[in-house]
Backbone as CSV, one residue per row, in Angstrom:
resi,resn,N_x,N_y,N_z,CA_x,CA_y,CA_z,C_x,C_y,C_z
1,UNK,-71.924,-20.781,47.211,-72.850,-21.776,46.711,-74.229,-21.154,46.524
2,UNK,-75.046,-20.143,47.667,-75.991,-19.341,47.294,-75.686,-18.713,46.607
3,UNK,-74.830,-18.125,46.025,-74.925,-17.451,44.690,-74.807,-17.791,43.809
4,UNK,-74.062,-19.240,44.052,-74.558,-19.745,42.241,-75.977,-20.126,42.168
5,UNK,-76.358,-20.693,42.831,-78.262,-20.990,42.800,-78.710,-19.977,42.319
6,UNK,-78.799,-18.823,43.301,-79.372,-17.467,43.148,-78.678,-16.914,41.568
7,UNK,-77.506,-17.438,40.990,-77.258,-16.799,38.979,-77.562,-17.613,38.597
8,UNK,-77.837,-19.139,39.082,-78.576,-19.764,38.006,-80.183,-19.638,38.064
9,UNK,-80.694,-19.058,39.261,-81.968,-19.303,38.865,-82.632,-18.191,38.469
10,UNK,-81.510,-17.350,38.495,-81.898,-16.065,37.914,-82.030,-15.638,36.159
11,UNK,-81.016,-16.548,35.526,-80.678,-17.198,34.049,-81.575,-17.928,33.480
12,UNK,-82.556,-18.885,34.540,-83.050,-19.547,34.018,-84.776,-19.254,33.806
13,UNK,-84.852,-18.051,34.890,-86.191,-17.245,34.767,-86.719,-15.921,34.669
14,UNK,-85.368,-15.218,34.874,-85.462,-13.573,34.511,-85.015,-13.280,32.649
15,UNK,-84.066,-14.154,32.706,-82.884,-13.804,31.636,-84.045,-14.156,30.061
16,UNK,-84.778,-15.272,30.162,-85.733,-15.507,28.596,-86.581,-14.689,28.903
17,UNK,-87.518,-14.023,30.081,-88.266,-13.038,29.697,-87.455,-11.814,29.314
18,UNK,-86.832,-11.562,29.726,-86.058,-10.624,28.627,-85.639,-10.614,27.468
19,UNK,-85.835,-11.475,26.875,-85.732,-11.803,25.389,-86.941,-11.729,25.196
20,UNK,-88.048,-11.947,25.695,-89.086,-12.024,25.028,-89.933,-10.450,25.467
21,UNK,-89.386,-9.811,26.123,-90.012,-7.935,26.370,-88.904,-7.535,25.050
22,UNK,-87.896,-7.906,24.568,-86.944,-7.638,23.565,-87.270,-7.252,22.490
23,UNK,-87.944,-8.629,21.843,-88.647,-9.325,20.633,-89.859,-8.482,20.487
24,UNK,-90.979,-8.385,21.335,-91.833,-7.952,21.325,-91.667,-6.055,20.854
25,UNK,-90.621,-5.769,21.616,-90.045,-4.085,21.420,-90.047,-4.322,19.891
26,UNK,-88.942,-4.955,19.592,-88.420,-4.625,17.965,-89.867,-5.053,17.309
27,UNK,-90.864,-5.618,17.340,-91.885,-6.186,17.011,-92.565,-4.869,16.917
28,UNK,-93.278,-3.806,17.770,-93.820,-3.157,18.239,-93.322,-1.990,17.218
29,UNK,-91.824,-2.116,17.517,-90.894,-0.960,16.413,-91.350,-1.138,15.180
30,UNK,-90.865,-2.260,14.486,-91.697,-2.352,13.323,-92.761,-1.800,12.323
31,UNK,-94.143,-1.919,13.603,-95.397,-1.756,13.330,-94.983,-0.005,13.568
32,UNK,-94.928,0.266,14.253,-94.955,1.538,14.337,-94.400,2.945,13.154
33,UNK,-93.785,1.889,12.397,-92.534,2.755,11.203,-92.710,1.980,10.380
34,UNK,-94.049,1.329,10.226,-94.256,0.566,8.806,-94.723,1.967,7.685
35,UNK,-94.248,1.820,6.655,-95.009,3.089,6.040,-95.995,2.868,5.124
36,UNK,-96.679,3.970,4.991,-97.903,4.046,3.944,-97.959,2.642,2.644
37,UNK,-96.858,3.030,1.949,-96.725,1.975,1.203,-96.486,0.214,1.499
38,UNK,-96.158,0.486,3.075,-96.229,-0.938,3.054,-97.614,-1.778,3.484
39,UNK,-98.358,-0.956,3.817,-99.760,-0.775,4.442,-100.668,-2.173,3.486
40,UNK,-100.274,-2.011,2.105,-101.358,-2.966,1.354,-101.148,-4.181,1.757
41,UNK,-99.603,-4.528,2.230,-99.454,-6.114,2.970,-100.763,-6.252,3.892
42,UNK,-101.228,-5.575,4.658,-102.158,-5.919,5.754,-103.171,-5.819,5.546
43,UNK,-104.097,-5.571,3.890,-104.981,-5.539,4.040,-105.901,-6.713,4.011
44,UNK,-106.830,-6.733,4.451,-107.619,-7.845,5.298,-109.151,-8.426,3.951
45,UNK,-109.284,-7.678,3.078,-109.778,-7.781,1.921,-109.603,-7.494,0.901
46,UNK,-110.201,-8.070,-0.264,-109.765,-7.801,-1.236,-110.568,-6.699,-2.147
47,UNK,-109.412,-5.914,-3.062,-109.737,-4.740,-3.696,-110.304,-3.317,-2.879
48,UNK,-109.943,-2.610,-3.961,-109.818,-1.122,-2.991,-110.587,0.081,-3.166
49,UNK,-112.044,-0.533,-3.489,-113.180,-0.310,-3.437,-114.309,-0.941,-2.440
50,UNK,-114.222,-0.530,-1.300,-115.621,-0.821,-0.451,-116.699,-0.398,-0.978
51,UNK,-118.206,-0.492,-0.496,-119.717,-0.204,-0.883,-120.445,-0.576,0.262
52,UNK,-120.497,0.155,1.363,-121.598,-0.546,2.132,-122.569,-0.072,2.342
53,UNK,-123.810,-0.982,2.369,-125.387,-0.185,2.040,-126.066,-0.909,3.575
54,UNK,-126.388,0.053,4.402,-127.082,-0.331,5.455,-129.114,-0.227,4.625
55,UNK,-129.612,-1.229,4.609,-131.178,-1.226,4.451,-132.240,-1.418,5.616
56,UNK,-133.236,-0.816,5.699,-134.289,-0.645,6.871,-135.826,-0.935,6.010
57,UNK,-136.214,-2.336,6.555,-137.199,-2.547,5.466,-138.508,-1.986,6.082
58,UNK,-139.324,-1.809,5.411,-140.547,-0.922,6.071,-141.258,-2.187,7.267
59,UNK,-141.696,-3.114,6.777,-141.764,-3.954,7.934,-140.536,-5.098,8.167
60,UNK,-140.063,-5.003,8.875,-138.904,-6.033,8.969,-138.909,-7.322,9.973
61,UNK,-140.172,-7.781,10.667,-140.598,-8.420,10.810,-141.620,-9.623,10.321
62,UNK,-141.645,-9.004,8.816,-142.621,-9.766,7.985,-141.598,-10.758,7.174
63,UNK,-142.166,-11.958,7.448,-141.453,-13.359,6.599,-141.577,-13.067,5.276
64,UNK,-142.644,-12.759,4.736,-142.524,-12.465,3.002,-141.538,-11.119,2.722
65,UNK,-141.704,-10.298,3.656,-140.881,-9.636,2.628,-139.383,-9.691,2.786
66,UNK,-138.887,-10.465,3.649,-137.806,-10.735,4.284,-137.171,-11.576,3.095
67,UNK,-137.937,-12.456,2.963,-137.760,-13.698,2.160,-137.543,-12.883,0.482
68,UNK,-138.604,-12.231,0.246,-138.374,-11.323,-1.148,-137.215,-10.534,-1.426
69,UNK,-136.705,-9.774,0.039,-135.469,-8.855,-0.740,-134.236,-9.465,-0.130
70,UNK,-134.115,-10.992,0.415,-133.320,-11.425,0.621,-132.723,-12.630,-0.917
71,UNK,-134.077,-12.793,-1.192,-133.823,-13.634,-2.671,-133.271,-12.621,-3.980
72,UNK,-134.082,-11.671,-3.764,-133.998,-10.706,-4.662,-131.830,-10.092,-4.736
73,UNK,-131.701,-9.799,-3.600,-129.914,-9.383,-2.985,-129.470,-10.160,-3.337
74,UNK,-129.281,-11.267,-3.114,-128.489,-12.668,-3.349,-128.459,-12.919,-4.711
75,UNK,-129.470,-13.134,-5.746,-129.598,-12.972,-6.997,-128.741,-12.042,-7.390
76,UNK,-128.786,-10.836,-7.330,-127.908,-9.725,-7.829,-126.800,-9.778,-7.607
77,UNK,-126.252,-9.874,-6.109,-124.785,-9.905,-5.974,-124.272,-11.172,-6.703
78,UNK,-124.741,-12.306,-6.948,-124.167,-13.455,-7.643,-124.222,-13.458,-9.202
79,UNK,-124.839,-12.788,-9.360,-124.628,-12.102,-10.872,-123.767,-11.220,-11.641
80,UNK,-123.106,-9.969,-10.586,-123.120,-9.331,-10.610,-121.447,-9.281,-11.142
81,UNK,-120.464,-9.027,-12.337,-119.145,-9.723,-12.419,-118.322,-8.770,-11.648
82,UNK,-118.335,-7.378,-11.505,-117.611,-6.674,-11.207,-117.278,-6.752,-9.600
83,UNK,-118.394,-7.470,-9.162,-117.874,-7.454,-7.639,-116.757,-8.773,-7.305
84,UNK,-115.698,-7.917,-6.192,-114.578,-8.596,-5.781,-115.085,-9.849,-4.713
85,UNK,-115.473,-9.207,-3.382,-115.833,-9.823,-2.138,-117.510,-9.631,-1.915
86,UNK,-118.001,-10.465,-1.398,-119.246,-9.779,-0.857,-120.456,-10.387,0.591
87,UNK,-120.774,-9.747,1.318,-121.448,-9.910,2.514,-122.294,-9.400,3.108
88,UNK,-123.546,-10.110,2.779,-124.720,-9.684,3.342,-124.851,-10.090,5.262
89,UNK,-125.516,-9.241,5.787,-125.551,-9.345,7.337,-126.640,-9.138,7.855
90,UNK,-127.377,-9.275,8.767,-128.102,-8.621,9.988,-127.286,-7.761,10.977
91,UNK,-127.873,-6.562,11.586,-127.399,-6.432,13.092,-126.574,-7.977,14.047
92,UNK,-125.663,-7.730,14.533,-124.542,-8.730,14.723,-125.878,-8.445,16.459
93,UNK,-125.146,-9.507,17.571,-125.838,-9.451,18.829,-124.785,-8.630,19.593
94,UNK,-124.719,-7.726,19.535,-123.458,-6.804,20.532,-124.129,-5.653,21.152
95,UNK,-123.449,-5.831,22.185,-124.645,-4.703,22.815,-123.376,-3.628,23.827
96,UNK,-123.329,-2.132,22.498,-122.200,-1.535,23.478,-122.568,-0.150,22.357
97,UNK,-122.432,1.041,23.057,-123.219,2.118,22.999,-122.932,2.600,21.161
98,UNK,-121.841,1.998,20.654,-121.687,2.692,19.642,-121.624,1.819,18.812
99,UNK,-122.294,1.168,18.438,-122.876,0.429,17.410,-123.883,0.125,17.263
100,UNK,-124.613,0.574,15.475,-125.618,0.714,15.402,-126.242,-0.191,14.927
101,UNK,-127.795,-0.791,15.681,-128.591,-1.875,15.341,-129.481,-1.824,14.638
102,UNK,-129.612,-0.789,14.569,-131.042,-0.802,14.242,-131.952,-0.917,12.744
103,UNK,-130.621,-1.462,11.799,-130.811,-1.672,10.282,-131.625,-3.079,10.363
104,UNK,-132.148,-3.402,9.322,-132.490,-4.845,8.881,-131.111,-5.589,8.447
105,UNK,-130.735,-5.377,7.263,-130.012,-5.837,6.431,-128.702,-4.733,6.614
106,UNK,-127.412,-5.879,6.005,-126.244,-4.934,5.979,-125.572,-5.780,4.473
107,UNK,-124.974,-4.709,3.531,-124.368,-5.201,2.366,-123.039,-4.454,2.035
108,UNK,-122.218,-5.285,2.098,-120.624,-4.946,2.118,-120.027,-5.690,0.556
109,UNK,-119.603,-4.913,0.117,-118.944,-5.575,-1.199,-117.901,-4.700,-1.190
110,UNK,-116.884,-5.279,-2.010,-115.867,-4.964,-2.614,-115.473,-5.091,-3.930
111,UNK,-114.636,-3.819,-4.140,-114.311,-3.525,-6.002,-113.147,-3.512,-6.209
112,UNK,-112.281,-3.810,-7.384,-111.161,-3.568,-7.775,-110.454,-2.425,-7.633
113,UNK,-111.840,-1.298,-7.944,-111.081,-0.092,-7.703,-112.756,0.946,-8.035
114,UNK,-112.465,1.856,-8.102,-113.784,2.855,-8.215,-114.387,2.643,-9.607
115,UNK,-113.398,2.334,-10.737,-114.300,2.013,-12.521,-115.010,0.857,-12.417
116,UNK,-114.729,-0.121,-11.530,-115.548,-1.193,-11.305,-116.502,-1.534,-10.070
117,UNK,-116.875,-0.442,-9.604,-117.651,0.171,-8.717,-118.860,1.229,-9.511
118,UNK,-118.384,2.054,-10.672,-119.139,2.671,-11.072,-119.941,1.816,-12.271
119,UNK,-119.720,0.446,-12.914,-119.927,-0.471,-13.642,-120.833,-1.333,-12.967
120,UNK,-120.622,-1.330,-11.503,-121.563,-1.906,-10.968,-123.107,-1.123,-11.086
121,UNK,-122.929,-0.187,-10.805,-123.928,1.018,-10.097,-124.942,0.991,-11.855
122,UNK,-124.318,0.927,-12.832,-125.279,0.522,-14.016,-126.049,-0.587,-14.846
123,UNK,-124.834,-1.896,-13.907,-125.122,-2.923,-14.279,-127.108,-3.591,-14.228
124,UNK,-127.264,-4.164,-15.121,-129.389,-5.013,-15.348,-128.848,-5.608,-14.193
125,UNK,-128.539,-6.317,-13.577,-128.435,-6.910,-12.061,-128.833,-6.093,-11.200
126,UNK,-127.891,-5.049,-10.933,-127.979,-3.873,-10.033,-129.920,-3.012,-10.075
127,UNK,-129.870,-2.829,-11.491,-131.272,-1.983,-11.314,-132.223,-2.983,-11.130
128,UNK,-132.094,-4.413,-11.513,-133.216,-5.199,-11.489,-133.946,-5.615,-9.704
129,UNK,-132.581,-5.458,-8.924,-132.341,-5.510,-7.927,-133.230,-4.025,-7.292
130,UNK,-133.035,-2.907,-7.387,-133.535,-1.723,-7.336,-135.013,-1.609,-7.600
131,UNK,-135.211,-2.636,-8.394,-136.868,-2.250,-9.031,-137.629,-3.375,-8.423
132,UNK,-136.648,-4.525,-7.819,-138.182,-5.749,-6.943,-138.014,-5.375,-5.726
133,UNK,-137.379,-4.719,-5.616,-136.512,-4.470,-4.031,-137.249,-2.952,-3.089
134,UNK,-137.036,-2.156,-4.378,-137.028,-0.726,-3.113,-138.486,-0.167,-2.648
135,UNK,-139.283,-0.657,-3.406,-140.573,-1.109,-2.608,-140.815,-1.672,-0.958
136,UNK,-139.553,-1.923,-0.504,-139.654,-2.884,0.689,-138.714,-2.032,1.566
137,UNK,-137.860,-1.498,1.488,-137.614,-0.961,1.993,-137.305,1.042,2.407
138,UNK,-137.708,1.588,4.125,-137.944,2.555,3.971,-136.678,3.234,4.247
139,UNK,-135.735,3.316,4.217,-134.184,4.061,4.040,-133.043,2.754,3.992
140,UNK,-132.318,3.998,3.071,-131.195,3.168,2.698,-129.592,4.069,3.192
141,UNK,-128.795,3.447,3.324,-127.819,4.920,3.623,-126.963,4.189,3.466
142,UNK,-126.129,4.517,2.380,-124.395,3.864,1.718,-123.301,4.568,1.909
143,UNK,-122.352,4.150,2.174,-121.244,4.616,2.751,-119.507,3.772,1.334
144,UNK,-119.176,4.394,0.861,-118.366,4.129,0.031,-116.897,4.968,0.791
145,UNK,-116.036,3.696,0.320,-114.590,4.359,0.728,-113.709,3.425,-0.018
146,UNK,-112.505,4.351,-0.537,-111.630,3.816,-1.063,-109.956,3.693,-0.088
147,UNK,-109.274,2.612,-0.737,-108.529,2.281,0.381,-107.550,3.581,0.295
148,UNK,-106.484,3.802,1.260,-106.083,4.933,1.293,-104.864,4.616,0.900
149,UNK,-104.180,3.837,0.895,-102.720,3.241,0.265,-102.946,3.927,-1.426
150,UNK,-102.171,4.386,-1.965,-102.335,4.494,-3.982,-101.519,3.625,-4.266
C-alpha cells in the first residue's frame, strides 16, 4: 500500500517535471542549430540597414537649443521616405559600467537595405537637417551596420 502512494505520488510530481526539463531540451536544441538562414525569422526590426548617430550638443542643458535640434530631427526624420523604422532617445537611466551616457541625443533608424541608406545621406531633408542643426552640436559619432543574414 506504501508503495502505491509512494508511485503515485511520484507520477504525479516527479513524472510532469520531466516533461517539462524534456520540452525545454528539444526547445534549447532548436535554438542552438537554427541556421544562418533561418536567423531573419527573429529579427526584431525592420529592414537591414541600421544608422545610429549618437549627438553631444555643445550646451545640452540649454532649453532653446534642445528645443531647436529636437524640432529640427523630428522634421527630417518625418520627411524623410527612405527611412524604414525610426527612434530618437536620450541616455536611458541605467547605471552599469558599460554603457555609455554621456550623449545628449540618440538616433536609430532603419533602411531597407544600404541603396536606401545611401538616398538618405543625400536627401534636402537630410542636409536641411545638417545645416539648422550642426551648429549645436559638438561631436557626432555614427555607427552603421548591416544585418548579417544575405
Amino acid at each position: 500500500m506504501r508503495l502505491s502512494i509512494l508511485v503515485l505520488l511520484l507520477s504525479l510530481f516527479v513524472l510532469p517535471g520531466c516533461k517539462e526539463v524534456s520540452e525545454k531540451t528539444t526547445l534549447e536544441t532548436d535554438i542552438d542549430t537554427t541556421s544562418k538562414d533561418d536567423m531573419i525569422n527573429y529579427s526584431l526590426i525592420e529592414g537591414g540597414f541600421a544608422h545610429t548617430v549618437y549627438f553631444w550638443l555643445h550646451r545640452p542643458d540649454n532649453k532653446a537649443d534642445r528645443t531647436a535640434f529636437e524640432t529640427s530631427l523630428t522634421k527630417f526624420i518625418l520627411n524623410s521616405p527612405d527611412i524604414t523604422t525610426r527612434h530618437i532617445g536620450i541616455p536611458a537611466a541605467t547605471a552599469r559600467e558599460v554603457i555609455a551616457t554621456r550623449y545628449t541625443y540618440s538616433l536609430l533608424l532603419t533602411f531597407k537595405d544600404k541603396a536606401a541608406q545611401d538616398r538618405y545621406q543625400e536627401d534636402p531633408a537630410h542636409k536641411l537637417f545638417i545645416e539648422e542643426s550642426s551648429t549645436l552640436w559638438s561631436k557626432v559619432v555614427v555607427y552603421d551596420s548591416e544585418n548579417f543574414v544575405e
